[in-house]
C-alpha positions in Angstrom: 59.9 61.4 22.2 57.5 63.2 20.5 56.4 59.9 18.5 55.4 58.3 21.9 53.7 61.3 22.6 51.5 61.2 19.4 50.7 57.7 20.1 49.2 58.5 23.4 47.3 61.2 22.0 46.0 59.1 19.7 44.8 56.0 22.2 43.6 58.9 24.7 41.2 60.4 21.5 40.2 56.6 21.3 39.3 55.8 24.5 37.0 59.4 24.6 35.6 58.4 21.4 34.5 54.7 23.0 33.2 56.5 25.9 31.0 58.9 24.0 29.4 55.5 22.1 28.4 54.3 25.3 27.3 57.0 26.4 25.1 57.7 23.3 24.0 54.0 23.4 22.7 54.4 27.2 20.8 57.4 26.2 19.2 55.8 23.5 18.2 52.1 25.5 14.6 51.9 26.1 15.3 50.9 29.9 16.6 53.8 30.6 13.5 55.5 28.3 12.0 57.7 31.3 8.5 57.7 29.6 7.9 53.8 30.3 7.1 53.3 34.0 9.1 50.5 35.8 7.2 47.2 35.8 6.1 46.3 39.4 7.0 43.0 41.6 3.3 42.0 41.4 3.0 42.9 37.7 6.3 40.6 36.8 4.9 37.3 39.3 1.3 38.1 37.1 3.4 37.5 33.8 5.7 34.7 35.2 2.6 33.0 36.2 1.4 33.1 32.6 4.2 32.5 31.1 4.8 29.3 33.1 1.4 28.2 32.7 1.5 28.7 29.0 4.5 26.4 29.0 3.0 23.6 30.9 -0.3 23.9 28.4 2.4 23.3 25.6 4.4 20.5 27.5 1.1 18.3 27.6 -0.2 19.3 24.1 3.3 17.6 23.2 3.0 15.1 25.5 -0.5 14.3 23.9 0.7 14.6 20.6 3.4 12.1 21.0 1.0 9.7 22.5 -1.3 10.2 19.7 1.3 9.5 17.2 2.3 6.2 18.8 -1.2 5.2 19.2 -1.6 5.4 15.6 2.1 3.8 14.8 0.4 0.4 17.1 -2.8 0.8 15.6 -0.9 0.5 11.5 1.2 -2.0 12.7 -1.8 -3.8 14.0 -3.7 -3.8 11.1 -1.1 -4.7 9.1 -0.3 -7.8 11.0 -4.5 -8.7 11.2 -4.1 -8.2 7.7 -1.5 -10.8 7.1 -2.9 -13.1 9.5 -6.2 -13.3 7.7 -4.3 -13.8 4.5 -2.3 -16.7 6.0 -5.6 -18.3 7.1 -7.8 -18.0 4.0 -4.7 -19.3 2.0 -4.2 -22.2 4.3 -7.4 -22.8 4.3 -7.7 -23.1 0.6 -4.5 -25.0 -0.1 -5.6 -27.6 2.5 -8.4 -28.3 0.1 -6.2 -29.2 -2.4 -3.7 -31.5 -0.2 -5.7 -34.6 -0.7 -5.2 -34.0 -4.4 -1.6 -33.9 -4.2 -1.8 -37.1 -2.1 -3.5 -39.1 -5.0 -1.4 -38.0 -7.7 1.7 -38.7 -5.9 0.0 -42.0 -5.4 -1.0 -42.3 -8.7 2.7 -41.7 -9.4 3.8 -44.6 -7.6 0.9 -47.3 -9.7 2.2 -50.0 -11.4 -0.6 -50.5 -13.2 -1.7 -50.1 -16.6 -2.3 -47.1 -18.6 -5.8 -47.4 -18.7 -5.9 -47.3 -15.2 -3.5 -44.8 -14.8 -5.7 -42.9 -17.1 -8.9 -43.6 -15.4 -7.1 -43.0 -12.3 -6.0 -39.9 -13.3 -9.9 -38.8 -14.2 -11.2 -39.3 -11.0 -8.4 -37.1 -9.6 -9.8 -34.3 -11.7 -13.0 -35.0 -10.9 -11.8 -33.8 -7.3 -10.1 -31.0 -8.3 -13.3 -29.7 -10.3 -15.5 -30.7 -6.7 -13.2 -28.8 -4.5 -12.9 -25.7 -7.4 -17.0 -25.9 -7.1 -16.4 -25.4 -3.0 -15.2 -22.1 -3.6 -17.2 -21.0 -6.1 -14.7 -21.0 -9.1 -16.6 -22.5 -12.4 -15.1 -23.4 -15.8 -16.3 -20.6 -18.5 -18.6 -21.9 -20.9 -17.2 -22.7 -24.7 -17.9 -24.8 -27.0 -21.6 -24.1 -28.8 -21.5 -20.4 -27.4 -21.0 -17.4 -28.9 -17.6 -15.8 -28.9 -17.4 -12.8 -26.4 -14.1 -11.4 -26.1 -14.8 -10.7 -22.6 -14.2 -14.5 -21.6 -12.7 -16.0 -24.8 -9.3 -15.7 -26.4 -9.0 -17.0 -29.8 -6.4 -19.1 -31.0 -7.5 -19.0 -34.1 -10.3 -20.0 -36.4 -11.9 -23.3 -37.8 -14.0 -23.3 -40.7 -17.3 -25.6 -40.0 -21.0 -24.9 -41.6 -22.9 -27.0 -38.8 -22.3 -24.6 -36.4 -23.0 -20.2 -36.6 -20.3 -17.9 -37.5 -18.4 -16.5 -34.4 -19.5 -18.7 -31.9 -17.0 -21.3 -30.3 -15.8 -24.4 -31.9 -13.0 -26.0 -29.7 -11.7 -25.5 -26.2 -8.0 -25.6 -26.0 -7.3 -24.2 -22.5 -10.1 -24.2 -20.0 -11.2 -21.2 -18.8 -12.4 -20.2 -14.7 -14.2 -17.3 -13.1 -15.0 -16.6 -9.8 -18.1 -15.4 -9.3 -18.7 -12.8 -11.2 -15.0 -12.1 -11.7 -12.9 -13.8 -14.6 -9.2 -15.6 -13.1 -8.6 -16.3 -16.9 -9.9 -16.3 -20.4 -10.6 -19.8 -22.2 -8.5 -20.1 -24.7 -10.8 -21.1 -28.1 -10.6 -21.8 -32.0 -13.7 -19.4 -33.4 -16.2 -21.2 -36.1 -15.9 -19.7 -39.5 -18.8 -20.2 -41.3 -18.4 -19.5 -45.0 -22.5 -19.7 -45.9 -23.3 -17.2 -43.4 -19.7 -15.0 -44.4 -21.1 -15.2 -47.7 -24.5 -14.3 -47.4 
């Protein structure tokens, strides 16, 4: 018996003890702070009003924000695509060019004749080639005679003449092409050695 009756002591202290907590956190709440006036029906609409109109000036900034972002998503794709289009056409329009080409050598291909008119044949079909490169403005770089400039020339290797100057081009082995201004590739060339003017 007097083991039970410790034991409700004890949950009786408890319980007190919980109740003073509360009681000590009520006294401290601000709402119940009696130096802060209550706020007034009209005062709370005024705030609500705010508050939702705040809210509706974020709804459409997101709303135009989102718009803005798939505008921009359409317009990359767009451009993109205009992109690739244009690059499909100026390709197509060059490789048309060069169908008829094709055309004759496969013909060419199919001759029975001779090999000097396979040959000849053969000629003329370059000769189109060089026309239609012409056409878009792509010229052979100039060789043989000319100076070496490592800009537009890769050597091969050198040959040792004295009719013509030292460092200046002796043989084409690969034609080379620019267009325009710009350089598609280097001709490849054997340099001139010239050994009066190396040893002068």
């Amino acid at each position: 018996m007097p083991e039970k009756e410790a034991e409700l002591t004890a949950v009786e202290n408890t319980e007190t003890a919980g109740s003073e907590d509360v009681s000590a956190e009520s006294a401290d709440s601000p709402e119940t702070h009696a130096d802060e006036p209550p706020v007034s029906h009209a005062e709370f609409d005024q705030l609500q009003a705010e508050f939702d109109q705040l809210k509706k000036e974020r709804d459409g900034l997101l709303d135009r924000l989102a718009r803005l972002q798939a505008e921009f998503e359409n317009a990359r794709k767009r451009a993109e695509k205009e992109k690739a289009d244009f690059k499909d056409f100026a390709l197509g329009s060059v490789v048309e060019q060069f169908l008829p080409v094709v055309d004759n050598f496969e013909l060419a291909l199919k001759s029975t004749g001779s090999p000097e008119q396979l040959r000849a044949g053969v000629g003329l079909i370059v000769k189109q080639m060089e026309e239609i490169l012409r056409g878009l403005q792509v010229q052979p770089v100039a060789t043989v005679g000319e100076e070496f400039d490592p800009r537009h020339h890769e050597a091969m290797g050198s040959v040792e003449r004295d009719d013509l100057p030292d460092q200046h081009v002796a043989e084409e082995v690969r034609r080379g092409y620019r267009l325009r201004e710009k350089l598609l590739r280097p001709a490849l060339v054997r340099v001139v050695s010239n050994p009066k003017q190396t040893n002068e």
